[in-house]
C-alpha positions in Angstrom: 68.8 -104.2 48.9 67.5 -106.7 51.0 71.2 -108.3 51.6 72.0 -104.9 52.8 69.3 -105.0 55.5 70.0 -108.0 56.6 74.0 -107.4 56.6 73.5 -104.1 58.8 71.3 -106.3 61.0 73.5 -108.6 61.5 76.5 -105.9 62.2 74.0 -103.6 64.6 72.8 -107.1 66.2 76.9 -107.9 67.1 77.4 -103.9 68.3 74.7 -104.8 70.8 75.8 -107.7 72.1 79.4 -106.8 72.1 78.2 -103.4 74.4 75.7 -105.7 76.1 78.7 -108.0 76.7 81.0 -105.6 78.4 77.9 -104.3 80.4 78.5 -107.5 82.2 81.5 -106.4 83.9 81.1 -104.1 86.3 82.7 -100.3 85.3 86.3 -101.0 87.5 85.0 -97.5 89.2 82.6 -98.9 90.7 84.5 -101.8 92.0 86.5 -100.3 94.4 85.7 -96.8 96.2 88.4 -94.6 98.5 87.4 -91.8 100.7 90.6 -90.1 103.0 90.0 -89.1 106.3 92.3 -86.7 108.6 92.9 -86.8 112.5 92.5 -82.7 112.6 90.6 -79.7 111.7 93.8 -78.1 111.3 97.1 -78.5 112.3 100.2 -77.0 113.7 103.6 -77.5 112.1 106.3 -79.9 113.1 103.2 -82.4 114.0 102.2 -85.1 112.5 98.8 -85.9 110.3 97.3 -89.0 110.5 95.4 -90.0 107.4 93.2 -93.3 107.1 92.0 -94.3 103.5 88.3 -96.2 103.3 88.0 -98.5 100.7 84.5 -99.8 99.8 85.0 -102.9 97.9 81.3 -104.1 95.6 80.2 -107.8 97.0 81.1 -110.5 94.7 84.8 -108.6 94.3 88.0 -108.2 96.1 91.5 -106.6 95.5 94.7 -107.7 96.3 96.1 -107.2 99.5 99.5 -105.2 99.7 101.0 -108.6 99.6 99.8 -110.2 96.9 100.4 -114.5 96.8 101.5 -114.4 93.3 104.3 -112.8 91.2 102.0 -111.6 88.5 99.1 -110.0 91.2 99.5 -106.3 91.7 98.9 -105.4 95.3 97.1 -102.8 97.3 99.3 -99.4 97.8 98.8 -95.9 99.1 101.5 -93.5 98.4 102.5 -90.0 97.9 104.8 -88.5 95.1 108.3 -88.5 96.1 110.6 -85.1 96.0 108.2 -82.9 98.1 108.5 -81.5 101.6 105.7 -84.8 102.4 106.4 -88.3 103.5 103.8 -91.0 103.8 105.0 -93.5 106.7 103.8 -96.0 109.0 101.8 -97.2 106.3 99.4 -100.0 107.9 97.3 -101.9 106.3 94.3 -104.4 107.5 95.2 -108.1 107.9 93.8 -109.8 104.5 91.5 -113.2 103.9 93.1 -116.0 102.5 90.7 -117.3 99.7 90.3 -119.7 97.2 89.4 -118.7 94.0 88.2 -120.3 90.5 91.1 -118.3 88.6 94.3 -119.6 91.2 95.5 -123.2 92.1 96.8 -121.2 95.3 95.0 -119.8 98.3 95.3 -115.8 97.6 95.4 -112.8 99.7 92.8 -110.1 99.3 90.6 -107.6 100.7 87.1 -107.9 101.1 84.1 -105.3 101.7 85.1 -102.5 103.6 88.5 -102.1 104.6 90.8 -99.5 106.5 94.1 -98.1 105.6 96.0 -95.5 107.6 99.1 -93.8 107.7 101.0 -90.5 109.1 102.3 -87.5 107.2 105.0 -85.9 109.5 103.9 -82.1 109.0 107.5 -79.9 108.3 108.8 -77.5 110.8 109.3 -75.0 107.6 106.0 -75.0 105.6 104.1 -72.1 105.5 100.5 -71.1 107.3 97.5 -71.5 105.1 96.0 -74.5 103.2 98.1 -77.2 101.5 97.1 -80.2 99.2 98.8 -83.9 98.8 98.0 -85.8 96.5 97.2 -89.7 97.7 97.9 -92.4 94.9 96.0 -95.3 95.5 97.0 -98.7 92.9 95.0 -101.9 93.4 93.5 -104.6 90.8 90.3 -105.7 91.4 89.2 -109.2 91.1 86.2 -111.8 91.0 86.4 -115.3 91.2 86.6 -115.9 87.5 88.7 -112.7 86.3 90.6 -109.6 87.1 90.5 -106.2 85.7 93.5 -104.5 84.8 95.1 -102.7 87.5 94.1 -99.5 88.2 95.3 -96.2 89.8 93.5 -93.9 91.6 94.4 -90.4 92.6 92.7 -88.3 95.8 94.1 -85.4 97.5 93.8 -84.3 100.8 94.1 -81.0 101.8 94.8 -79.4 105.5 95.7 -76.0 107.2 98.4 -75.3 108.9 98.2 -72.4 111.7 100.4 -71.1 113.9 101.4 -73.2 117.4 98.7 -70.5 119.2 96.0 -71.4 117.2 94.0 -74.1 118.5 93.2 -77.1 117.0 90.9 -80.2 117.0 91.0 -84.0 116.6 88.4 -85.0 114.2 86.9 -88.6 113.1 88.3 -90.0 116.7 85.7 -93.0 116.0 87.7 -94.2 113.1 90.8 -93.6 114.6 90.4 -95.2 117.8 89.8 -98.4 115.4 92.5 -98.3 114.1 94.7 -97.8 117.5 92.9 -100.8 118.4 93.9 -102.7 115.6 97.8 -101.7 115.7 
């Protein structure tokens, strides 16, 4: 009876420090955070939507940049599905920081804290009034300077109206954008 105790000490004991050893690594959700902005209220058809995804990275982390240094690093991307009446395009993304880290014998290119991507979505002549949704895929591995966590893909959505050419419209978060003119 008493090697029984002990045994399912012993087992509870390892549970704990197996949970308590995973606890260590941050939950890869909380690594990396995306919020999507949009350049209008609403918008007309046969214009074009400018979209500009935030990333919040957690200090002490990075992820690659959309051009990773090595083969094997997954880089930074933000696409939309392919086969719908949507196209992502002029797709730019912030200059990265060359760093060196404990895990590479190579200098490797990341982003770091917070961090701006942007891009337009040419609205079709075609599409219908009313409120439409894409979805925004968002793949990126996240890194430390000992160890990466596998790579990860998040999914937003955006969603806009479109009104007719006599309904008027407005620009909105012109702060951020005008940031990111600057930077192009």
């Amino acid at each position: 009876m008493i090697y029984r105790k002990k045994w399912l000490s012993v087992i509870t004991g390892a549970f704990f420090i197996c949970l308590f050893s995973l606890a260590q690594f941050d939950d890869e959700e909380d690594v990396a955070k995306f919020k999507i902005f949009k350049s209008y209220d609403r918008i007309h058809p046969n214009m074009e939507l400018r979209i500009a995804v935030k990333a919040a990275i957690k200090v002490l982390w990075h992820i690659n940049s959309n051009e990773p240094s090595e083969d094997y690093m997954i880089g930074t991307s933000v696409a939309i599905p392919t086969g719908g009446p949507f196209e992502l395009k002029e797709v730019i993304y912030p200059e990265p920081s060359i760093l060196r880290l404990g895990f590479s014998d190579t200098p490797v290119s990341v982003y770091e804290g917070e961090i701006i991507i942007a891009g337009a979505i040419q609205i079709p002549e075609d599409i219908g009034l009313g409120e439409h949704k894409i979805p925004i895929h968002i793949n990126y591995q996240a890194c430390n300077d000992a160890s990466c966590l596998p790579p990860r893909s998040v999914k937003k959505e955006i969603s806009f109206i479109v009104v007719d050419a006599k309904t008027p419209i407005e620009e909105i978060n012109k702060d951020l954008f005008a940031k990111l003119n600057e930077r192009s």
